[in-house]
Backbone and ligand atoms as CSV (ligand in chain L), in Angstrom:
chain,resi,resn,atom,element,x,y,z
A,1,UNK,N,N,-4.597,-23.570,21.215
A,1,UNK,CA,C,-4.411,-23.096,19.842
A,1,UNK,C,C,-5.696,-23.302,19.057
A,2,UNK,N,N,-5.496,-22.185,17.681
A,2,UNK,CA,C,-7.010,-22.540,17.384
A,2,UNK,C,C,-6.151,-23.253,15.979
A,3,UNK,N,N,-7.038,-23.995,15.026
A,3,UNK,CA,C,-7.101,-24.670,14.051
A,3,UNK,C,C,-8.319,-24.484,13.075
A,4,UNK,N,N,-7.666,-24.124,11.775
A,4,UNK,CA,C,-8.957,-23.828,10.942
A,4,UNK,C,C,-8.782,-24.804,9.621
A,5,UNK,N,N,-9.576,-25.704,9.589
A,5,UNK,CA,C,-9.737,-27.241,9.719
A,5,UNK,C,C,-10.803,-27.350,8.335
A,6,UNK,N,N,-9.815,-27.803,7.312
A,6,UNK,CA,C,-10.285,-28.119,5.758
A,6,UNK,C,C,-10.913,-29.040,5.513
A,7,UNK,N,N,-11.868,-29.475,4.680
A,7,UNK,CA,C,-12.622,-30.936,4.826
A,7,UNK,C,C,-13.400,-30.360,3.276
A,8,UNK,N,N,-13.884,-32.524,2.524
A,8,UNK,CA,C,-15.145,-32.079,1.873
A,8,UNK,C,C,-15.847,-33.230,1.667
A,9,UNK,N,N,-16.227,-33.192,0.738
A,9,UNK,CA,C,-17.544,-34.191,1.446
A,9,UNK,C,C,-18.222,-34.433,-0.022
A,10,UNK,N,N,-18.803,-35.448,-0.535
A,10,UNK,CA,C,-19.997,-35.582,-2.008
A,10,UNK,C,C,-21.432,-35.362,-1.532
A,11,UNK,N,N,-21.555,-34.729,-2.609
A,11,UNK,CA,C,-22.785,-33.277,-2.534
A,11,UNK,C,C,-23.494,-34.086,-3.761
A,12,UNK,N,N,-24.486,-34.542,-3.945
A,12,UNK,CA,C,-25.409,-35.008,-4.997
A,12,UNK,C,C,-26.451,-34.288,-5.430
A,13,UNK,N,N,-26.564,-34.188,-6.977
A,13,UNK,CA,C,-27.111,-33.248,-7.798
A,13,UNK,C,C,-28.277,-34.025,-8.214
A,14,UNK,N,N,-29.574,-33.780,-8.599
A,14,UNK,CA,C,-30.153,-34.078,-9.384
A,14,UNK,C,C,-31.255,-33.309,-10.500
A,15,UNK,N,N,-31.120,-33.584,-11.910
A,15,UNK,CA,C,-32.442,-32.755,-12.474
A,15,UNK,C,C,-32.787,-33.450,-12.791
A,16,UNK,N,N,-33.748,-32.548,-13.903
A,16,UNK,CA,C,-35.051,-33.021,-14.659
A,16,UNK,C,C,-34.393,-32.744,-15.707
A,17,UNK,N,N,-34.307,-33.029,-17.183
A,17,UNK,CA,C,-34.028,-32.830,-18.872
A,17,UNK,C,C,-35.480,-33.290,-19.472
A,18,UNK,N,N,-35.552,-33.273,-20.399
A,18,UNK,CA,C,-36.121,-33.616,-21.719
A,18,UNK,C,C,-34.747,-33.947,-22.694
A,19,UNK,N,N,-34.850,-35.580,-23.187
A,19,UNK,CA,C,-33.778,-35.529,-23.932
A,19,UNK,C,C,-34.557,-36.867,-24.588
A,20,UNK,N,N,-33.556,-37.353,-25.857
A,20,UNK,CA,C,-33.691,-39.119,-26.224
A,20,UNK,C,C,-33.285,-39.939,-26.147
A,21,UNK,N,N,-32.157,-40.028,-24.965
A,21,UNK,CA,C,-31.658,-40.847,-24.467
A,21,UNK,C,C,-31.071,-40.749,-23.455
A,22,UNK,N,N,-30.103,-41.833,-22.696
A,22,UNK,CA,C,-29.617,-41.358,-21.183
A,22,UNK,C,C,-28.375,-40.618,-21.788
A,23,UNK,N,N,-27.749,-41.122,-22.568
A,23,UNK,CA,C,-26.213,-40.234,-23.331
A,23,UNK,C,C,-26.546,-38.604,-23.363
A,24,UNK,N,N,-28.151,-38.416,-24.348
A,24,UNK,CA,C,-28.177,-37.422,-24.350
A,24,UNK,C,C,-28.749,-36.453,-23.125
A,25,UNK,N,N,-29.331,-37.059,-22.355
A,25,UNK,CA,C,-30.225,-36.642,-20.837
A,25,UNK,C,C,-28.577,-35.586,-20.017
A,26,UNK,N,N,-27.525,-36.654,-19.961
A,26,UNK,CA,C,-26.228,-36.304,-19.802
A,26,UNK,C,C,-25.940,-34.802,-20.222
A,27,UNK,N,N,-25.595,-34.585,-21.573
A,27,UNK,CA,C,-25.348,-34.054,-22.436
A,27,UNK,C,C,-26.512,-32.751,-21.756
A,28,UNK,N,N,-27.392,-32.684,-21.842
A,28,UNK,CA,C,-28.463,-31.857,-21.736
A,28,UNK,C,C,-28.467,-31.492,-20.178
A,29,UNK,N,N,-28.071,-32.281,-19.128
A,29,UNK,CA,C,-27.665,-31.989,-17.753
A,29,UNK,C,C,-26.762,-30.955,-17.689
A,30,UNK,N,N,-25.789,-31.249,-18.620
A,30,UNK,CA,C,-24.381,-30.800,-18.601
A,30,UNK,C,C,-24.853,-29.425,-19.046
A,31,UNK,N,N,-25.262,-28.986,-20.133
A,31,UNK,CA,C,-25.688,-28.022,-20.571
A,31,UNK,C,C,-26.210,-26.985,-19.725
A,32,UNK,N,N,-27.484,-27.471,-18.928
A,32,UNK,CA,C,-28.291,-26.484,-18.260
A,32,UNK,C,C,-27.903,-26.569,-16.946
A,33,UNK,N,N,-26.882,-27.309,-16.375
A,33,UNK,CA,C,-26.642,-27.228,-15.077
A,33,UNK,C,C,-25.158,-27.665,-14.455
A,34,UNK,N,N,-24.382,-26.668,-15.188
A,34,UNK,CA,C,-22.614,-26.917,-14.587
A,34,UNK,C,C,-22.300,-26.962,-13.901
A,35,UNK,N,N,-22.485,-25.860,-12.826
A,35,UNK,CA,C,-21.909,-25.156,-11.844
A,35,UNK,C,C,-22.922,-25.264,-10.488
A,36,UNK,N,N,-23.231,-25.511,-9.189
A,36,UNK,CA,C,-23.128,-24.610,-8.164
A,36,UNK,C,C,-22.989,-23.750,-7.513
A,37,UNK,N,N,-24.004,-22.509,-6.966
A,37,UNK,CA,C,-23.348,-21.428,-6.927
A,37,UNK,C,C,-23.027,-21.449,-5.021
A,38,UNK,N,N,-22.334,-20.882,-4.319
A,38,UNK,CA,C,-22.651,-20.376,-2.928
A,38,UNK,C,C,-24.253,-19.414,-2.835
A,39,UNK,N,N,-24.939,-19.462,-1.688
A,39,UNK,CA,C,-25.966,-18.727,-1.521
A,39,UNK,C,C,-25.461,-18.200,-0.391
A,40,UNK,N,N,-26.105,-16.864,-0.496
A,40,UNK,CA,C,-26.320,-16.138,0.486
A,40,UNK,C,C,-27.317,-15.988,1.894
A,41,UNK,N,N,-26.603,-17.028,2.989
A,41,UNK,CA,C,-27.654,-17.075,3.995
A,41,UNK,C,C,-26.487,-17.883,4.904
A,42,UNK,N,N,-27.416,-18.074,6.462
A,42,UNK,CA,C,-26.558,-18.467,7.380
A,42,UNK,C,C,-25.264,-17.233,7.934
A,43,UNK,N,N,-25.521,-15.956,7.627
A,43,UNK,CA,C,-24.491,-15.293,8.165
A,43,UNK,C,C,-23.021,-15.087,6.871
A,44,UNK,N,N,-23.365,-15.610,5.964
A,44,UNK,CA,C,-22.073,-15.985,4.780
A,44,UNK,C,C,-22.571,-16.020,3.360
A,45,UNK,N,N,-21.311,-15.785,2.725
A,45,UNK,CA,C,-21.156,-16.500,1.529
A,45,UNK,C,C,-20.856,-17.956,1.396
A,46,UNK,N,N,-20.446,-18.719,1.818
A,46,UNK,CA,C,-20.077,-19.577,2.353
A,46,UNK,C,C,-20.244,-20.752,2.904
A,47,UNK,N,N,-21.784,-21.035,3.151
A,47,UNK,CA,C,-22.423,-21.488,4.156
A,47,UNK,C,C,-23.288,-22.829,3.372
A,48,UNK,N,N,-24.044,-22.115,2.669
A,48,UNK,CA,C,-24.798,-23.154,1.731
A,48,UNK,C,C,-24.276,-22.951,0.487
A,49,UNK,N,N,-25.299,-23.525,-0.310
A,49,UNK,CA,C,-25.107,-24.041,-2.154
A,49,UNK,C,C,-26.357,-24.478,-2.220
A,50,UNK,N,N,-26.339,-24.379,-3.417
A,50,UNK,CA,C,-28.217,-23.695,-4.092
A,50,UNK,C,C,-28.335,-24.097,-5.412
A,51,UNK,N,N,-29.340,-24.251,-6.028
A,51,UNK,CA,C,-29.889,-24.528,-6.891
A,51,UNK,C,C,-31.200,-23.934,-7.540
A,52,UNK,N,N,-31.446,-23.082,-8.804
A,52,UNK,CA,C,-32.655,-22.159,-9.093
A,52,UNK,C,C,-33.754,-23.295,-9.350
A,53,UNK,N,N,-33.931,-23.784,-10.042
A,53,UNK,CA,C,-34.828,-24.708,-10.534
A,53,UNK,C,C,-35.647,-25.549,-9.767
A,54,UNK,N,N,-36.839,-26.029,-10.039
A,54,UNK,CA,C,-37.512,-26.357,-9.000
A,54,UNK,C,C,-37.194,-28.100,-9.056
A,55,UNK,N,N,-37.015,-28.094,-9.934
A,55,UNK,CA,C,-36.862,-29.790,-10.548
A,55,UNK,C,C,-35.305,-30.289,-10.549
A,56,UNK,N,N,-34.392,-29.411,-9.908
A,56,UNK,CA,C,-32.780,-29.474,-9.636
A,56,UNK,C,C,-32.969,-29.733,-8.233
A,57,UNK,N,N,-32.351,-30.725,-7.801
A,57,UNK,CA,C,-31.840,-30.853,-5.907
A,57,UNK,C,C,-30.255,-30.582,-5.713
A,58,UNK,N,N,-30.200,-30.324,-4.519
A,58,UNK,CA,C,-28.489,-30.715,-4.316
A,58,UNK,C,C,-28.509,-31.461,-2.901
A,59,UNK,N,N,-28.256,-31.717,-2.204
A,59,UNK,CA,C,-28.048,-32.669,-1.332
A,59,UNK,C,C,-26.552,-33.107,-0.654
A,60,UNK,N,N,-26.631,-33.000,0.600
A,60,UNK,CA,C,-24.903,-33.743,0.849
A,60,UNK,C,C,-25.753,-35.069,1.755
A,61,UNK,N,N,-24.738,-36.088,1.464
A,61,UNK,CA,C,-25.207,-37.286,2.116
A,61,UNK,C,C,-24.387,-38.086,2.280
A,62,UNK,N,N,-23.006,-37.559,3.005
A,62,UNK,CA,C,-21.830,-38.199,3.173
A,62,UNK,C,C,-20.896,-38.005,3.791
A,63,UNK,N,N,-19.837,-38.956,4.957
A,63,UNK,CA,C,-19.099,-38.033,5.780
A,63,UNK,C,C,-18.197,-37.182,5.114
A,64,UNK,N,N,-17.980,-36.630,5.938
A,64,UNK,CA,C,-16.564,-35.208,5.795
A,64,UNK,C,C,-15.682,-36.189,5.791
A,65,UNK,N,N,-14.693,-35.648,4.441
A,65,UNK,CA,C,-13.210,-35.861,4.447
A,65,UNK,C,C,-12.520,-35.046,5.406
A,66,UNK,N,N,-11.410,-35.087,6.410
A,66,UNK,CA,C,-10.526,-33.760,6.518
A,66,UNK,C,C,-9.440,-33.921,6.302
A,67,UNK,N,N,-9.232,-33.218,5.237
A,67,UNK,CA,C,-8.078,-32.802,4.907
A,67,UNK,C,C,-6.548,-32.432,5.290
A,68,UNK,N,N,-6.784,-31.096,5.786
A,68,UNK,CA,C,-5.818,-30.722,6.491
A,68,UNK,C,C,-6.254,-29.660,7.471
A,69,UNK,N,N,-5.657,-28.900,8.581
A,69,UNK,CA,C,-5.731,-27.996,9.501
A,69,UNK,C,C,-4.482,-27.176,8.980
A,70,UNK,N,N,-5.375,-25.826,9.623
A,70,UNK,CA,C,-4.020,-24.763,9.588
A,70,UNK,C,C,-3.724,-23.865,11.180
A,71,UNK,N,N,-3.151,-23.664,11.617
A,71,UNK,CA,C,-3.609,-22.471,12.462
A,71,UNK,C,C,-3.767,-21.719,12.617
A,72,UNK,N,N,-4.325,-21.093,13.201
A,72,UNK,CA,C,-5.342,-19.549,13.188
A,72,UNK,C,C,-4.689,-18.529,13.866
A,73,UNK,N,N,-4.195,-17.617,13.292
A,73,UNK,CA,C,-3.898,-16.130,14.117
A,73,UNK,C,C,-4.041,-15.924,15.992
A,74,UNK,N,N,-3.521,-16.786,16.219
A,74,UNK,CA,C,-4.240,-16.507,17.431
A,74,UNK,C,C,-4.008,-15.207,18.383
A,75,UNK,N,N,-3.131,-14.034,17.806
A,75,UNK,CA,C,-3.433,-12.826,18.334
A,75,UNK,C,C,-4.616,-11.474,17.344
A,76,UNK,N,N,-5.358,-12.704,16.984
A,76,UNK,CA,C,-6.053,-11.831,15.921
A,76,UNK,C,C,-7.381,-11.475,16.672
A,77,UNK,N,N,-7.503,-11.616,18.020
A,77,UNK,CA,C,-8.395,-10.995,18.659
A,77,UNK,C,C,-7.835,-10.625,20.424
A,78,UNK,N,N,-7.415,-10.088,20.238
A,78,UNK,CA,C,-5.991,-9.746,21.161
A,78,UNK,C,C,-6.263,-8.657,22.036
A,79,UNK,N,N,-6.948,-8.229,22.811
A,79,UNK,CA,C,-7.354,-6.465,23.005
A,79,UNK,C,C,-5.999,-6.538,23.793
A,80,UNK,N,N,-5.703,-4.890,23.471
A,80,UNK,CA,C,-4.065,-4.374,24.023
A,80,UNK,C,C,-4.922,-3.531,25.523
A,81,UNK,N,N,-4.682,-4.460,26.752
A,81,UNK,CA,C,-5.096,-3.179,28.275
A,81,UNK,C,C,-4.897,-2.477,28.359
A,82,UNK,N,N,-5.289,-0.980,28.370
A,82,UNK,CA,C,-5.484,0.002,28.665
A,82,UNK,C,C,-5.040,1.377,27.303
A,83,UNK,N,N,-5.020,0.660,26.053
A,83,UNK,CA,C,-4.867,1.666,24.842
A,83,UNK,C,C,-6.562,1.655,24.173
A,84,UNK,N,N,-6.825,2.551,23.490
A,84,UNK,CA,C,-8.373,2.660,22.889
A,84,UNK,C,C,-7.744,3.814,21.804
A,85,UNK,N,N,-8.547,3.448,20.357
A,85,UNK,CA,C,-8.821,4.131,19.496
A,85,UNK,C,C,-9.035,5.890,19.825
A,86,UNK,N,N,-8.422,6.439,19.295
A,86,UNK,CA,C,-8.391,7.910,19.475
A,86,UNK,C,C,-9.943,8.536,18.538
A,87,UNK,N,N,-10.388,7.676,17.629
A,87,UNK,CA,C,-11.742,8.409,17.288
A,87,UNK,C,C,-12.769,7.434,17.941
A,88,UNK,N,N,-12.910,6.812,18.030
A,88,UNK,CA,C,-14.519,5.932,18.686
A,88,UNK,C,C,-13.996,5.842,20.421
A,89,UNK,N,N,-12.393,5.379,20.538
A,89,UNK,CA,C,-12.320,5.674,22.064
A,89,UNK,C,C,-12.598,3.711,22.662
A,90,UNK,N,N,-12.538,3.389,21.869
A,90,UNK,CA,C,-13.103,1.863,21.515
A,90,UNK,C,C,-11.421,0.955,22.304
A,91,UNK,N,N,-11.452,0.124,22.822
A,91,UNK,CA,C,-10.438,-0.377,22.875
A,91,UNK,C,C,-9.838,-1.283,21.651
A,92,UNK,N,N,-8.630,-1.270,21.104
A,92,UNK,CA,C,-7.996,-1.757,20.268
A,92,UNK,C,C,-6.972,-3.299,20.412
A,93,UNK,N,N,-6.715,-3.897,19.639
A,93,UNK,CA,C,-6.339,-4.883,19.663
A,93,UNK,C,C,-5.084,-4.353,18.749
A,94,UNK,N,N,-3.828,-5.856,18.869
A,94,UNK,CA,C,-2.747,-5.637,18.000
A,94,UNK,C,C,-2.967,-6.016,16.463
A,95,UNK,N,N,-2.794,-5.244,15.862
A,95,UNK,CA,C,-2.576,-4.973,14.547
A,95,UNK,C,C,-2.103,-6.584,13.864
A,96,UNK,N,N,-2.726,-7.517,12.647
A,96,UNK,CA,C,-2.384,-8.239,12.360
A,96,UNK,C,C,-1.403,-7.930,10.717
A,97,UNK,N,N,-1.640,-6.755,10.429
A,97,UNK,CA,C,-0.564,-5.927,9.793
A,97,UNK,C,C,0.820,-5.822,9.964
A,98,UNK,N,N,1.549,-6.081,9.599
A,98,UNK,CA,C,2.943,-5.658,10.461
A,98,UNK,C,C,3.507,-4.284,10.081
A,99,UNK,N,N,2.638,-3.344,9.378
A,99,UNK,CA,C,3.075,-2.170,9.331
A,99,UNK,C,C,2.770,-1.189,10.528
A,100,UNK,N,N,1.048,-1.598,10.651
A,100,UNK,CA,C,0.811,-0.972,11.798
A,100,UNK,C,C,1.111,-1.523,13.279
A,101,UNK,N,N,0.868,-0.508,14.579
A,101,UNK,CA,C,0.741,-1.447,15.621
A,101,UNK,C,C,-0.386,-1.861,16.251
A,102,UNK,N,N,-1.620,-1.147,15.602
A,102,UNK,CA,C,-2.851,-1.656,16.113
A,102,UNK,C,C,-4.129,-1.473,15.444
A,103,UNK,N,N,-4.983,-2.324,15.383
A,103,UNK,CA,C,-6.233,-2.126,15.042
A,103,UNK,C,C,-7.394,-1.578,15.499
A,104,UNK,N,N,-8.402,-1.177,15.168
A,104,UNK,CA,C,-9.909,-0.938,15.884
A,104,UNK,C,C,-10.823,-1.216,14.900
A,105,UNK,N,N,-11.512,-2.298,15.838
A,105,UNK,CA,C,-13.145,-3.708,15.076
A,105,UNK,C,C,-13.861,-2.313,14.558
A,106,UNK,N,N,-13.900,-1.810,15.547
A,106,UNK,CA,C,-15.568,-0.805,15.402
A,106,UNK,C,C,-15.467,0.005,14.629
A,107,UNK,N,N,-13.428,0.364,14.216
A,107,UNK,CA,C,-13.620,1.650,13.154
A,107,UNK,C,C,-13.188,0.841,11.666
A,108,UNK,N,N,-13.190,-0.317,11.937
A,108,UNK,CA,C,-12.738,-1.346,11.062
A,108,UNK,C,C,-11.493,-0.588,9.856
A,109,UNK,N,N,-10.312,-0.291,11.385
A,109,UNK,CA,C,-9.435,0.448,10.633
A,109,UNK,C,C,-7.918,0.106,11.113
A,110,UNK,N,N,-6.718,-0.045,11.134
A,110,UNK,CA,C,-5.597,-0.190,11.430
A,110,UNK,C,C,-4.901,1.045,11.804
A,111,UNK,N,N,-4.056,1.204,12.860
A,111,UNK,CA,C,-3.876,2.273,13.355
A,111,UNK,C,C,-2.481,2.295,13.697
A,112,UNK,N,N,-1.531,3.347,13.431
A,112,UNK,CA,C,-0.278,3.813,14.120
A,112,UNK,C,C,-0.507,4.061,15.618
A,113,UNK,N,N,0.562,3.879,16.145
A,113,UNK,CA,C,0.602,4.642,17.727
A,113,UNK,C,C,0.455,5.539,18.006
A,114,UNK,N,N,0.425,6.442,16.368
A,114,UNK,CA,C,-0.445,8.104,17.508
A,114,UNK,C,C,-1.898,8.127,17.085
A,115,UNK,N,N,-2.497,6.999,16.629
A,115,UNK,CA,C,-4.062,6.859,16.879
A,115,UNK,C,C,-4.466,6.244,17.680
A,116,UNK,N,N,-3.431,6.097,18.856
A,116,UNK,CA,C,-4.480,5.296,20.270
A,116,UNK,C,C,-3.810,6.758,21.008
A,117,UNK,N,N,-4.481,6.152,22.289
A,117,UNK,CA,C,-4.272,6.582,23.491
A,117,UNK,C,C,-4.517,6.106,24.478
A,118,UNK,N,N,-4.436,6.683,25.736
A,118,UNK,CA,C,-4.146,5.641,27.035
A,118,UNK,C,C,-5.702,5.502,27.382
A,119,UNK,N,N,-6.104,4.676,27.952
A,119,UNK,CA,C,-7.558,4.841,28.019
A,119,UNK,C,C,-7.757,5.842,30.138
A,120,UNK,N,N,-8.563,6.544,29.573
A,120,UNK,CA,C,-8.410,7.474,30.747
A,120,UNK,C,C,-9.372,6.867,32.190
A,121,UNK,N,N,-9.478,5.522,32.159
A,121,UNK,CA,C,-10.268,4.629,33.055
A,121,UNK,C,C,-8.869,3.431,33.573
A,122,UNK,N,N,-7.639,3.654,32.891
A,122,UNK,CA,C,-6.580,3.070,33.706
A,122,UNK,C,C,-7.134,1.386,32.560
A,123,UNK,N,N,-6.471,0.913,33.193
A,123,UNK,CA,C,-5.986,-1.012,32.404
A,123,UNK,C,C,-7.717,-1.318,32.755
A,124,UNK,N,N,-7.884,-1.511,30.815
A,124,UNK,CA,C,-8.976,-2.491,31.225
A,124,UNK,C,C,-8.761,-4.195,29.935
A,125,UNK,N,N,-9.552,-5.052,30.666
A,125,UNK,CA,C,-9.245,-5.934,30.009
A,125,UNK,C,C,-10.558,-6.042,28.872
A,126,UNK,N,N,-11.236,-5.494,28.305
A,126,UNK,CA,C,-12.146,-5.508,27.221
A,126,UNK,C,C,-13.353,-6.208,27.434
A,127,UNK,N,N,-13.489,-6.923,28.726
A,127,UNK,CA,C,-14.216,-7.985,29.158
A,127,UNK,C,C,-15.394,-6.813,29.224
A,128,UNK,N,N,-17.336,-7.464,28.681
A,128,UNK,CA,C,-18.528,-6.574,29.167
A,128,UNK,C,C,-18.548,-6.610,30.774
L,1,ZN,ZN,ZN,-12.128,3.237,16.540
């Protein structure tokens, strides 16, 4: 079975202010630097967290909590032997839809049973 496995962890911030005191340094942190955004890299949205400023860090320096696990679809990569997509011809997997009965990755589309067909090479298992 697969498991898709929640966790988090303290992430440490630091800037730079101009202020007149540490109350107000605070205050002035707070101001110019609320939020965290996700960055875009590693394949995701998802992946990292970022900071514009040159004088802002972020940092993780601490174990993972985990939380909780869930489990994962595990017919969500499923190829069905010997049916293929009627436009790319692509072999298809079962539909994680329950309207439809099948999907196709490549046409990144969900499909009724009269958009496959039998694949005319007999049962294959999707394997290169
Ligand atoms: Zn297709």
């Amino acid at each position: 079975m697969k498991f898709k496995v929640y966790g988090r962890t303290t992430v440490n911030v630091i800037t730079e202010v101009e202020a007149d005191s540490p109350d107000d340094a605070l205050e002035v942190a707070l101001s110019e630097l609320n939020c965290l955004v996700p960055y875009v890299g590693n394949c995701g949205t998802d992946k990292l967290v970022g900071v514009d400023g040159d004088n802002d860090s972020v940092f993780a320096d601490d174990e993972i909590e985990w939380t909780s696990a869930e489990e994962m679809e595990s017919d969500e990569d499923e190829s069905v032997p010997g049916i293929v997509c009627s436009r790319c011809k692509g072999f298809v997997q079962k539909s994680v839809n329950p309207v439809y009965s099948y999907q196709c990755l490549d046409c990144d589309e969900d499909l009724y049973s009269f958009e496959v067909e039998q694949s005319e090479d007999g049962v294959h298992d999707n394997e290169p």
